[in-house]
Structure formats: structure tokens, C-alpha cells
C-alpha positions as CSV (number, residue, x, y, z in Angstrom):
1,X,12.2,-15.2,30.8
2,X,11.8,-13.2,27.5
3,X,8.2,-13.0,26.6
4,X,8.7,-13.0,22.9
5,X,11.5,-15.4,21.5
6,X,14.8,-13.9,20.4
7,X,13.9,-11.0,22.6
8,X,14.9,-7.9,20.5
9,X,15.6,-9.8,17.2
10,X,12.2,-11.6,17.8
11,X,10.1,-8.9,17.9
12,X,12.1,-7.3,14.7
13,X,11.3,-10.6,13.1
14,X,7.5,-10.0,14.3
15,X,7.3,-6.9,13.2
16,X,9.1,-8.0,9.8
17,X,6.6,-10.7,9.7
18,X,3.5,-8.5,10.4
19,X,4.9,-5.9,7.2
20,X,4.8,-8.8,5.0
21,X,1.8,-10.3,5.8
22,X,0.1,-6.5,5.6
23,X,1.8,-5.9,1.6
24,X,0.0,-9.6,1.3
25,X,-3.6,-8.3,2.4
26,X,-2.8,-5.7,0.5
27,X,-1.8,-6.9,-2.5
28,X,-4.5,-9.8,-2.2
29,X,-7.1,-7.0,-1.6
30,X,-6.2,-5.3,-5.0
31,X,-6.7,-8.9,-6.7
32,X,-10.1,-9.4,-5.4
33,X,-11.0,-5.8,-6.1
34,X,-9.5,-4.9,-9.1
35,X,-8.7,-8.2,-11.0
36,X,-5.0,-7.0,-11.2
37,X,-3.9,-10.2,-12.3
38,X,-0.2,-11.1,-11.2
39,X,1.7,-13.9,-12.5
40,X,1.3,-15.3,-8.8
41,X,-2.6,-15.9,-9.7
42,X,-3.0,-17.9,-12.4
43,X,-6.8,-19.1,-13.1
44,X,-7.2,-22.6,-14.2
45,X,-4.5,-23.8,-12.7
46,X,-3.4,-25.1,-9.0
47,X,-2.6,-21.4,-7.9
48,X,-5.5,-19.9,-8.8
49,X,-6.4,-17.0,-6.1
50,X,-10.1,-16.4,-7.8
51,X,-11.4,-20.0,-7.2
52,X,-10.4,-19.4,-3.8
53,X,-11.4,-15.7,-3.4
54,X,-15.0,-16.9,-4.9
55,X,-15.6,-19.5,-1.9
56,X,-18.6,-18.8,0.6
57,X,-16.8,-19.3,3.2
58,X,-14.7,-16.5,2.2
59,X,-17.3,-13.7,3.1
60,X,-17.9,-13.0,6.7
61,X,-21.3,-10.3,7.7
62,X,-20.8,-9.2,4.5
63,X,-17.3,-8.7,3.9
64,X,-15.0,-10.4,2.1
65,X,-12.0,-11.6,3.7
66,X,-9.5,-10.0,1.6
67,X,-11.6,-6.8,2.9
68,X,-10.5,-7.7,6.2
69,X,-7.3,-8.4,5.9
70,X,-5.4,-5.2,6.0
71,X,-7.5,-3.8,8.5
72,X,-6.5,-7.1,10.5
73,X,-2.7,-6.5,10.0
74,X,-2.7,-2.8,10.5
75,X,-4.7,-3.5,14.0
76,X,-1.3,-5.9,15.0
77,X,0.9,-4.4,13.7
78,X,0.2,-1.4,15.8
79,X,-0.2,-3.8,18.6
80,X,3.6,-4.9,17.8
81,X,4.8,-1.2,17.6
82,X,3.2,-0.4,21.4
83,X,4.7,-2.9,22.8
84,X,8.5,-2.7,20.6
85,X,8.7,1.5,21.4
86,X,6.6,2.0,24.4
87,X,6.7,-1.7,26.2
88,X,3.0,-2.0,26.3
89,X,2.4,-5.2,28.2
90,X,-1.3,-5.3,27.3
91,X,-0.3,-5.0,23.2
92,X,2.2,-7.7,23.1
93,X,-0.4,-9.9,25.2
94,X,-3.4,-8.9,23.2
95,X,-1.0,-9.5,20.3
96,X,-0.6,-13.4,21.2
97,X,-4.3,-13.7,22.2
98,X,-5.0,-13.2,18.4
99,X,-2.3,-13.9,16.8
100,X,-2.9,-18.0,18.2
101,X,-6.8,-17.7,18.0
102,X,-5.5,-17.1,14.1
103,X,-3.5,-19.8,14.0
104,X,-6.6,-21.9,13.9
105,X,-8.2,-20.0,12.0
106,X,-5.5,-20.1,9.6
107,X,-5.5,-24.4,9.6
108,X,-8.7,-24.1,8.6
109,X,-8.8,-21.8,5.6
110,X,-6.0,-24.5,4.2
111,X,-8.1,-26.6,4.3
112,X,-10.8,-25.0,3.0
113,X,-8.5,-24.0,-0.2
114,X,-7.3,-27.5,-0.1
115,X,-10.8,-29.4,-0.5
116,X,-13.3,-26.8,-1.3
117,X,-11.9,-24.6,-3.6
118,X,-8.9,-27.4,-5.0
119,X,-6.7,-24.4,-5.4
120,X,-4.0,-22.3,-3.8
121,X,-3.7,-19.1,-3.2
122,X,-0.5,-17.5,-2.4
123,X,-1.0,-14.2,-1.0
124,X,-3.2,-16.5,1.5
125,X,-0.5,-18.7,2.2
126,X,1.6,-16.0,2.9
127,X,-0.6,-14.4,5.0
128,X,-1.3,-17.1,7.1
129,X,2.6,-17.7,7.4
130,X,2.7,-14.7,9.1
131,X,-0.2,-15.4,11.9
132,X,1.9,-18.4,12.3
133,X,5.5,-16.9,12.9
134,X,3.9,-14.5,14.7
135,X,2.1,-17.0,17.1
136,X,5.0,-18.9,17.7
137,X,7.5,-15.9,18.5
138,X,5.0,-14.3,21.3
139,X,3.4,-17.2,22.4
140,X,4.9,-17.0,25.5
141,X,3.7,-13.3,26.6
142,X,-0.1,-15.3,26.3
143,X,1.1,-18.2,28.7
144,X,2.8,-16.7,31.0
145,X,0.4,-13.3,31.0
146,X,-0.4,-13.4,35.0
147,X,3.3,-13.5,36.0
């Protein structure tokens, strides 16, 4: 049994998925920062990243989570490359273990931007996307780590 779905064109996808959600942080990070202002973040309306950048619950020891965030997808995606070029076992499992703890995490910031904050943001969204995919393509190397 293939411990990430789609085998070699899974893990591409991963990998794919993990780029994507790392220009996200990224570009989310520059928001927060710098007030860049894309079209994606309008304030005021329904998609408006500063109402949800500007929740408490956004901020963890001190950080803010859009801080975080590339550090977070860097850390995976290196996880994903170790396993892809050298076949690290450990990576890909360590990958899953956090990739599906973050898929709870990940419910629970919707919600948060749902009924706290009454907005959306996008680069968030996207983000979160990617834990998701990500979760559900190596979900199996978590399961199955003992065999």
C-alpha cells in the first residue's frame, strides 16, 4: 500500500500544495506587516483580511499568526522534500502527524473568521486548503506508521 495517495503524483501534488500554501503565508505576512493592500483584501467588506488579522485569537506567545505561517510551511515543506528525494520515512510521518493535527486547527480558525471576526480572509482560506489536501494525501503514512 502506497503511503501517500497517488503515490508519485500525490506527493508532487503535496509538494504543489505546500508551495502554494507557503506564497499564501507569505503574501498574507506582507499584508499584516506592511498593509500592502491587494484587491484580494478589501476592508469593509466580506473579504476583509484586517478584521481577521486584528482578532485575539490570532496572536499566539506573542506572535502573530501570519508571523508563523511561513516558518510553518517552510518546516513541511522540507519535511515533504526528505521524504520525495531521500525517502525519509520519519519526514513523510512527521509530515501527516501535523499536517492532521492542522486540520483541526484549521476548522477552527473558520470558524473563528466566520463568527468572530464576520469576515473572510483569503490568503487564510488558502492556507488552510493546503493543510487540508495535504492531510488527506499522506494520511495514510500516519495510520499505518508501525507497519
Amino acid at each position: 500500500m502506497e503511503l501517500v495517495i497517488g503515490g508519485p503524483y500525490g506527493m508532487a501534488l503535496v509538494i504543489a500544495s505546500l508551495l502554494v500554501g507557503l506564497a499564501a503565508s507569505l503574501l498574507s505576512y506582507l499584508e499584516f506587516r506592511y498593509g500592502i493592500g491587494t484587491p484580494l483584501c478589501k476592508p469593509g467588506s466580506k473579504v476583509d483580511c484586517y478584521r481577521v488579522y486584528s482578532m485575539p485569537q490570532a496572536w499566539l506567545l506573542g506572535y502573530h499568526l501570519s508571523q508563523l505561517a511561513p516558518y510553518y510551511f517552510t518546516f513541511l515543506l522540507s519535511l515533504s522534500l526528505a521524504w520525495a528525494f531521500m525517502g525519509n520515512g520519519l519526514a513523510l510521518k512527521t509530515l501527516s502527524f501535523i499536517a492532521l493535527e492542522s486540520t483541526f486547527l484549521a476548522v477552527y480558525l473558520i470558524y473563528l473568521m466566520i463568527k468572530e471576526a464576520r469576515a473572510l480572509c483569503l490568503y487564510c482560506l488558502t492556507m488552510h486548503a493546503a493543510i487540508v489536501l495535504v492531510a488527506v494525501l499522506t494520511h495514510r503514512a500516519f495510520l499505518y506508521a508501525g507497519m
